[in-house]
C-alpha positions, -999 to +999 in steps of 0.1 A: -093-200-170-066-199-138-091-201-111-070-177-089-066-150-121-104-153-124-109-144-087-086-119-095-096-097-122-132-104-108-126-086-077-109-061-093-134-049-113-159-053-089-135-026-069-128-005-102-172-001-096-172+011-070-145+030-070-160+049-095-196+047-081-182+064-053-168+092-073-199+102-091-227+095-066-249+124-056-242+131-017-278+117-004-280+102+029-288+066+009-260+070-014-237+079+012-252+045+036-245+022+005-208+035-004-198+034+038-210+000+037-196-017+006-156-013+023-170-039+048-190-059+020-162-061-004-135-075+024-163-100+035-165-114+000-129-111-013-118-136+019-144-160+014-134-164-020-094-170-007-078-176+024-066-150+044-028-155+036-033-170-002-007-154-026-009-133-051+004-146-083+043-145-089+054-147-123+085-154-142+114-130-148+104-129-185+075-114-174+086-083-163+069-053-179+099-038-197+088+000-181+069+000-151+049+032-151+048+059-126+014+068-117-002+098-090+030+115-075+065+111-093+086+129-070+084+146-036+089+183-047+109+199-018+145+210-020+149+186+011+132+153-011+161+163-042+190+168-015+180+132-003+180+115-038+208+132-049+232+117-022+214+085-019+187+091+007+217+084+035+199+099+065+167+086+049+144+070+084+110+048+085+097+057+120+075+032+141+054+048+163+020+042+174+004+013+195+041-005+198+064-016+227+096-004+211+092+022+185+115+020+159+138+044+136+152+025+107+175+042+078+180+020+050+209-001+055+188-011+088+161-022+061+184-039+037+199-059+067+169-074+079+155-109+060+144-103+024+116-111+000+118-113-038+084-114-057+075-108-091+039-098-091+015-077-112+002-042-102-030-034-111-041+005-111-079+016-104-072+034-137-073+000-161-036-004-162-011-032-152+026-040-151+046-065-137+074-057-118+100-074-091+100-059-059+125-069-030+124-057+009+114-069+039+084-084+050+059-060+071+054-088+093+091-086+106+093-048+116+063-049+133+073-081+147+104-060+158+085-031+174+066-055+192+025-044+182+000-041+214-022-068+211-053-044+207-039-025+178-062-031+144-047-012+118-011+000+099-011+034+088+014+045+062+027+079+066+043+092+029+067+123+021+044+134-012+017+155-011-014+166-032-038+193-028-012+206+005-021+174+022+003+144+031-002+110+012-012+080+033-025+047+035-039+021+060-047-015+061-061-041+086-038-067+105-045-092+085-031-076+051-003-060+071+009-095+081+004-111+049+039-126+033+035-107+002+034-074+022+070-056+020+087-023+026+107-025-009+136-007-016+145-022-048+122-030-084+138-051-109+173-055-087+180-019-090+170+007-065+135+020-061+135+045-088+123+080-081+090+075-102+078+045-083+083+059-049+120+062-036+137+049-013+109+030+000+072+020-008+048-002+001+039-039-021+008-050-009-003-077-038-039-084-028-044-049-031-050-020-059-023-001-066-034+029-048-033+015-016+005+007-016+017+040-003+048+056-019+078+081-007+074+061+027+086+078+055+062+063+090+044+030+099+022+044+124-002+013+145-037+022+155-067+009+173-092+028+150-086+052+118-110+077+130-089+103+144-067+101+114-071+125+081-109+123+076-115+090+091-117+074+058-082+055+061-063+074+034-057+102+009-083+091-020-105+075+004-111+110+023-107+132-007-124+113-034-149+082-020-122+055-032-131+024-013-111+016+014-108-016+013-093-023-024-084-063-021-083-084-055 
């Protein structure tokens, strides 16, 4: 066996667990110590096994999946989302804001424009599914680069258009993973644009991670100190709604 696929699909399904621990536990005060703790526990483990920048496995271009599934929300439904898909999303902007010298308001020609990465990589869902898929956009690492990040900032929250239940979609990560070369704003799957299933005009690839941590329908990059004051604390929509682990590497 590939040592790194092994690694891999280990952690994975060590996170599937407890994913799914998380959403059947009884709320006792032990329960509820064990499943704040395992985040911590899992990261621990999951970068002793790998260095902090290791890659994700690329694959060939006859690898591609030949349908790469939508999955959670498939659209934005507001007249305002169809307006923007309709035309092209041409006034379409990723703010920057948070613990930054120069906040930043990029549309997407501002995106396209700035270095590009290419990876082919495979997505696996907390559900049991996978699909590979080519993704191109910009490295994380470069617009935050850009915006200049305070040096005490800890986190990358991602702000998303969609919502469920009435609430917004979003997603966070350490430094580490939002720095890691495999960590894009992608505009494009399979050298066409972003279709509106998998997130358009922009989403987040974060390959060491399950799939519902790369946030969709991306509209704000917002850089923290702590996630406590944001949502529930939890550091995003499943994590606060549904005991999903917030740390989801692989």
């Amino acid at each position: 066996m590939n040592t790194s696929i092994g690694r891999r699909g280990f952690i994975a399904g060590v996170s599937a667990l407890l994913v799914s621990a998380c959403s059947k536990v009884a709320e006792t005060d032990a329960a509820k110590s064990l499943f704040s703790a395992a985040p911590e526990w899992q990261r621990k483990i999951h970068r002793s096994l790998a260095s902090r920048m290791a890659l994700a496995k690329e694959y060939p271009r006859s690898a591609i999946s030949p349908d790469f599934r939508g999955n959670g929300s498939r659209t934005v439904d507001t007249d305002a989302y169809r307006s923007a898909l309709a035309a092209g999303f041409p006034d379409w902007k990723l703010e920057v804001t948070g613990m930054v010298s120069t906040p930043l308001s990029l549309g997407l020609d501002d995106i396209r424009k700035l270095p590009q990465r290419t990876q082919i990589t495979r997505h696996d869902c907390v559900e049991g599914w996978s699909a590979i898929g080519e993704w191109t956009g910009p490295q994380l690492s470069a617009i935050l680069d850009a915006a200049g990040v305070k040096d005490s900032a800890r986190f990358v929250v991602f702000r998303c258009a969609d919502t469920y239940a009435g609430r917004k979609y979003y997603e966070s990560v350490d430094m580490v993973d939002a720095r890691h070369p495999q960590t894009i704003v992608a505009h494009s799957l399979n050298g066409e644009p972003l279709p509106e299933k998998n997130g358009a005009p922009l989403r987040m690839r974060i390959e060491r991670q399950l799939g519902y941590k790369h946030a969709k329908y991306l509209t704000g990059i917002e850089v923290v100190d702590t996630l406590e004051n944001i949502g529930e604390g939890k550091g995003g929509y499943w994590e606060d709604r549904s005991g999903y682990q917030w740390y989801a590497g692989m």
